[in-house]
C-alpha positions, -999 to +999 in steps of 0.1 A: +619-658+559+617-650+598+597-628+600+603-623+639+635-603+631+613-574+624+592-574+652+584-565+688+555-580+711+524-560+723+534-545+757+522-563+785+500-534+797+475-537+763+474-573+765+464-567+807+432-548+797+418-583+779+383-588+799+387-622+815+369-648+812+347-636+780+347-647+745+364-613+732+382-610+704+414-609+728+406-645+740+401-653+704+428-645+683+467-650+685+486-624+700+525-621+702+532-614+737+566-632+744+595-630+729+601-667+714+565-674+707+559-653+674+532-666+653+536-693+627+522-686+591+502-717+592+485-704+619+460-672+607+446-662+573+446-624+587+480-603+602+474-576+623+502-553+622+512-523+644+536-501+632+548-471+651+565-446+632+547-409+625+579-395+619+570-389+581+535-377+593+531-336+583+517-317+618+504-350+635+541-369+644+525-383+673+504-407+653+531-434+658+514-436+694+483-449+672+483-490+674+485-500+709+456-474+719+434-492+691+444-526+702+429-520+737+395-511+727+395-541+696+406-565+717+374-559+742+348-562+710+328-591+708+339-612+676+312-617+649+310-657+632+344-655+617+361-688+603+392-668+596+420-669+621+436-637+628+470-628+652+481-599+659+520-597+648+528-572+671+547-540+662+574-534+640+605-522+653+609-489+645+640-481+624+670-460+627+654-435+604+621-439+591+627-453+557+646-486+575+605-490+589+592-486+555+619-514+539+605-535+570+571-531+562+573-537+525+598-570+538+571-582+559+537-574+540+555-590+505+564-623+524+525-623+538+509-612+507+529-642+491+516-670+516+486-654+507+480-639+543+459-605+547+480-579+566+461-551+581+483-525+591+478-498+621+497-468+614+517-444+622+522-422+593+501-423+556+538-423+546+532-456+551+512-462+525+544-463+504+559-494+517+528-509+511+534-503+471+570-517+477+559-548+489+536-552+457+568-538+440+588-570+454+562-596+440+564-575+406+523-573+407+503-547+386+481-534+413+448-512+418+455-484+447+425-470+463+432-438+493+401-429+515+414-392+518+405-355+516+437-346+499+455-362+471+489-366+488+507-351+459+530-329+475+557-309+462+590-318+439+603-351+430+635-340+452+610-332+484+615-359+515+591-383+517+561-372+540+524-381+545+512-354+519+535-368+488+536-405+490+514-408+460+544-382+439+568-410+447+551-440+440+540-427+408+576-418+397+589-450+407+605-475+376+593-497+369+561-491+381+533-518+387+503-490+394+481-492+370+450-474+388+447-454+420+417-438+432+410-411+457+376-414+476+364-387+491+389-361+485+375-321+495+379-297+469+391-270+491+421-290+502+431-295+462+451-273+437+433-275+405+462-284+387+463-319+406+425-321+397+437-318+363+466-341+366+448-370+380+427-369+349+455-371+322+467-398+344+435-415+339+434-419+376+400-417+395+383-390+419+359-386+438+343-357+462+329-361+492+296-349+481+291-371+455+300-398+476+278-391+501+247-382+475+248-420+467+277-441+495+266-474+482+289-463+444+320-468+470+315-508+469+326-514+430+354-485+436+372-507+469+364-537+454+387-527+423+413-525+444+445-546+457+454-524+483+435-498+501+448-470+523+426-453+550+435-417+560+418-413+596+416-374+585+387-383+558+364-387+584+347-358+599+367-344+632+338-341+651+336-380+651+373-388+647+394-358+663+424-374+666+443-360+644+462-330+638+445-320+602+409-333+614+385-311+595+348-298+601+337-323+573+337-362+559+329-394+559+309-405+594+321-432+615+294-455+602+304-451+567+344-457+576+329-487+589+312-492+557+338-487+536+361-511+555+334-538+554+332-537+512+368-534+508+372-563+526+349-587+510+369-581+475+385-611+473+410-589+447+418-573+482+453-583+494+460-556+522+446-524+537+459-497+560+444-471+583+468-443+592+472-407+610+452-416+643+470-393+667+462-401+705+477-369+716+447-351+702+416-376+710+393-367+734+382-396+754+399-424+731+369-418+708+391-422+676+411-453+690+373-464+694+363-460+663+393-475+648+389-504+665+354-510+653+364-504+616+394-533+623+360-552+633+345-543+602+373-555+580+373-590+601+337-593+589+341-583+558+371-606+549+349-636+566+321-629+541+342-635+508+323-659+482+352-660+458+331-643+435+346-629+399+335-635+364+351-659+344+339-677+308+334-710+328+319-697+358+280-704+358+271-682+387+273-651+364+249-634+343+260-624+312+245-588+293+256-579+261+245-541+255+250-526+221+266-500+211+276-471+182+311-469+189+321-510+196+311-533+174+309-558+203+289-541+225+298-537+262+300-570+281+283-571+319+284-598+346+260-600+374+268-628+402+240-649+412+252-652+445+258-613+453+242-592+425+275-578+421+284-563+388+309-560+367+319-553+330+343-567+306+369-540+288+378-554+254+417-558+248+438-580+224+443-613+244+481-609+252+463-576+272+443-600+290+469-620+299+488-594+312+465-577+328+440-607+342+430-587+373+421-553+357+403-558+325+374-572+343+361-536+361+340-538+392+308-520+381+273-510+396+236-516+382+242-476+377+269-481+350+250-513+333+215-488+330+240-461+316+255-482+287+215-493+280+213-459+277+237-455+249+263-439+269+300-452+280+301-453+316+334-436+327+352-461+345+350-484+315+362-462+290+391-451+315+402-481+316+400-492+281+421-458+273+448-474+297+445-507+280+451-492+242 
């Protein structure tokens, strides 16, 4: 597929604030400039992609201003010891209506994702976030979603336009439909209706509150590293540290845990794309949000670099194996620990045609917390939601 159909090169005037002469990651990486000279495939492991469309975004439209005001503060940051070759695709073209830039993006990210290239995408709208899923939808893959948001994004009816604040209604009411876990991090229970707190559970999806993510942030490494595709809601950081945005709030994540959070997501080697969305220029005092943005793309570059293609297998020797008893399963509950990252995980029994089908999922990214639980004769929760899915 040409992929140069869909896009447009970064203006000359982002490329001209490049530092000359220093090893910056704007000397370092590919960039599409000229028309003619996209990027070949063969040539990068990681796609940076701008797209430019906040036309779906609810009170912050302006956010399709968002890539190119990132771009010239991350392409001034020193790079870290990455083997990985990134480019930077450019922008997509922004369509006659907004869903023609949502079928481009899912176009694009599925040929990618196929060639086994990482896109990173720079929003625009959280919209967005749905032609992510369509790509996946393309491959026909099962996929993990994880959001880093306040709010849900559940909106209203099924008959409501698409927006920002109801992506996740649609994707969920899509057939067939290859979600088989999302997971909010981070959401703020005064933004919520009770009834999607409810509703989340007898979907057997996951949440979590900001407080209890900030009591212990380390628990956010087994949650983005259960995930395909994670999506990064600029508004879930605090607003005193990221106001750019139209629904920036008094409290959430700091910058240095969205920096974090990037860095874990990234090392999942289950990880197959991530977006960061709603950064509004209009309202950022001093380009401190583009800043910030920038250094979490940085994040995600080391992160992705420091992969060790680690995941439990029966033939794999660099796991530990733990078998911990208990009443209600005969054969216990089964936990790996990598010898190379102390990583854990743990094993969710299913009949082996469930295994089959669902390679990637029945093998649950876990922490130390969730093995010392089951020791304690207790089912840790995201084991026995996801053994309710499986049955």
């Amino acid at each position: 597929m040409d992929l140069s159909i869909y896009f447009e090169p970064v203006p000359a005037e982002v490329v001209d604030v490049i530092y000359s002469g220093k090893p910056v990651i704007g000397n370092k990486i590919l960039i599409y400039t000229k028309e003619g000279e996209f990027p070949e495939s063969s040539e990068f492991d990681i796609a940076l992609i701008g797209v430019p469309d906040g036309r779906f975004a609810f009170n912050n439209e302006d956010c399709g201003e968002a890539p190119n005001e990132v771009r010239k503060h991350l392409y001034n940051l020193f790079p870290g010891a990455w083997k990985s070759r990134i480019a930077d695709m450019g922008n997509i073209k922004k369509g006659h209506t907004a869903a023609d830039t949502i079928f481009a993006l899912a176009e694009v990210m599925a040929s990618l994702i196929g060639n086994k290239i990482f896109p990173v995408i720079i929003g625009g709208s959280q919209s967005l976030t749905y032609g992510m899923y369509k790509a996946y939808e393309q491959l026909e893959k099962i996929i993990n979603v994880a959001v880093i948001d306040a709010r849900f994004d559940l909106g209203g009816g099924s008959n409501d336009e698409l927006n920002s604040q109801n992506y996740l209604s649609k994707i969920i009411l899509l057939k067939p439909n290859y979600l088989f876990n999302y997971t909010n991090i981070g959401y703020q229970t005064y933004f919520i209706d009770q009834a999607e707190i409810e509703l989340m559970g007898k979907l057997l999806f996951d949440s979590y509150r900001l407080g209890v993510m900030n009591n212990d942030f380390k628990e956010i490494e087994p949650l983005v590293r259960n995930a395909d595709m994670v999506s990064f809601d600029i508004s879930a950081v605090k607003g005193s540290e990221a106001p750019g945005n139209g629904n920036a709030s008094p409290n959430g994540f700091t910058g240095e845990q969205a920096c974090q959070a990037a860095r874990y997501a990234a090392m999942s080697d289950k990880l197959s794309s991530i977006g960061f969305f709603e950064l509004n220029p209009l309202f950022d005092r001093n380009g401190a949000t583009s800043f910030l943005m920038a250094e979490i793309l940085w994040y995600v570059f080391e992160g992705f670099n420091q992969r060790k293609k680690d995941f439990p297998t029966p033939a794999n020797d660099d796991f530990i194996k733990y078998t911990v008893p208990t009443t209600d399963f005969e054969d216990g509950i089964v936990f790996f620990k990598s010898r190379k990252t102390d990583r854990w995980w743990m094993e969710v029994i299913c009949g082996d045609e469930k295994q089959v089908k669902y390679s990637a999922h029945y093998m649950v990214p876990c922490s130390y917390k969730d093995y010392l639980t089951a020791c304690n004769s207790e089912i840790p929760d995201r084991w026995w939601q996801v053994y309710q899915k499986l049955m």
